[in-house]
C-alpha positions in Angstrom: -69.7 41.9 7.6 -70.6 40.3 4.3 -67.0 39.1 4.2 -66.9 37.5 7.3 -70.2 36.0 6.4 -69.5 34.5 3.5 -65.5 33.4 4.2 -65.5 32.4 7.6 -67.3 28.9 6.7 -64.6 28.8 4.4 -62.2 28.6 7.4 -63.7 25.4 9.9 -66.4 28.0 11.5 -69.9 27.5 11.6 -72.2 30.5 11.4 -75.1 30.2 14.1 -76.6 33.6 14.0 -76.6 36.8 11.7 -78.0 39.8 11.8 -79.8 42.8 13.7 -79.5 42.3 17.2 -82.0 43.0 20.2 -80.4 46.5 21.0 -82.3 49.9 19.9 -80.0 50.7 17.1 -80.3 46.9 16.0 -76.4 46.4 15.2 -75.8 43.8 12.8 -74.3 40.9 14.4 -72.9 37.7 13.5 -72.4 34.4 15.6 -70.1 31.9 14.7 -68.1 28.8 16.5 -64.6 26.6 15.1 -65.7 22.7 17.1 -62.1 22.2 15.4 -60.2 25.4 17.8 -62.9 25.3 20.4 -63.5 29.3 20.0 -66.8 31.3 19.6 -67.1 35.0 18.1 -69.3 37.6 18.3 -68.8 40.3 15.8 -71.2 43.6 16.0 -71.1 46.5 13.6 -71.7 49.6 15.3 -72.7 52.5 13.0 -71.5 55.4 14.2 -69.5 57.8 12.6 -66.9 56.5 11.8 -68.6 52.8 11.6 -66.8 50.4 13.7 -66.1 46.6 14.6 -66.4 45.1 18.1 -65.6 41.5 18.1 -65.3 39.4 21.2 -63.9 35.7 20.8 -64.5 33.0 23.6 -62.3 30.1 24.4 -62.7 26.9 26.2 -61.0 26.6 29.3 -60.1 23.7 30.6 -57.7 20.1 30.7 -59.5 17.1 29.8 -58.2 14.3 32.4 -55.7 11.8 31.1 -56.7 9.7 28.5 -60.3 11.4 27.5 -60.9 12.9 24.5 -63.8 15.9 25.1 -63.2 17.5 21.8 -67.1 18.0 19.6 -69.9 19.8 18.0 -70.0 23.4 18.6 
């Protein structure tokens, strides 16, 4: 989790939230957004045994009409 921390601002995503979640067991999580790909990720650590990974990446949907440009800030 440190990793992806630490080198996914190195790749055009912006981090907007890290660490323990809400849950009981307070997984580690870490919120980030690309404005550039238009894609969001949530990335939890869930230690069991073994520890694991559960990411789930969001995507815009949708077609701008003809001649707009709706690309921005995350």
């Amino acid at each position: 989790m440190e990793g992806l921390k630490e080198q996914l601002p190195e790749h055009g995503w912006k981090l907007v939230g890290y660490g323990p979640d809400k849950s009981r067991s307070k997984s580690l999580t870490l919120r980030a957004g690309s404005t550039a790909k238009q894609f969001s990720v949530t990335v939890k650590l869930w230690e069991e045994s073994p520890s694991m990974l559960h990411a789930t990446l969001g995507s815009t949907c949708f077609r701008a009409p003809e001649g707009q440009d709706v690309t921005g800030e995350y």
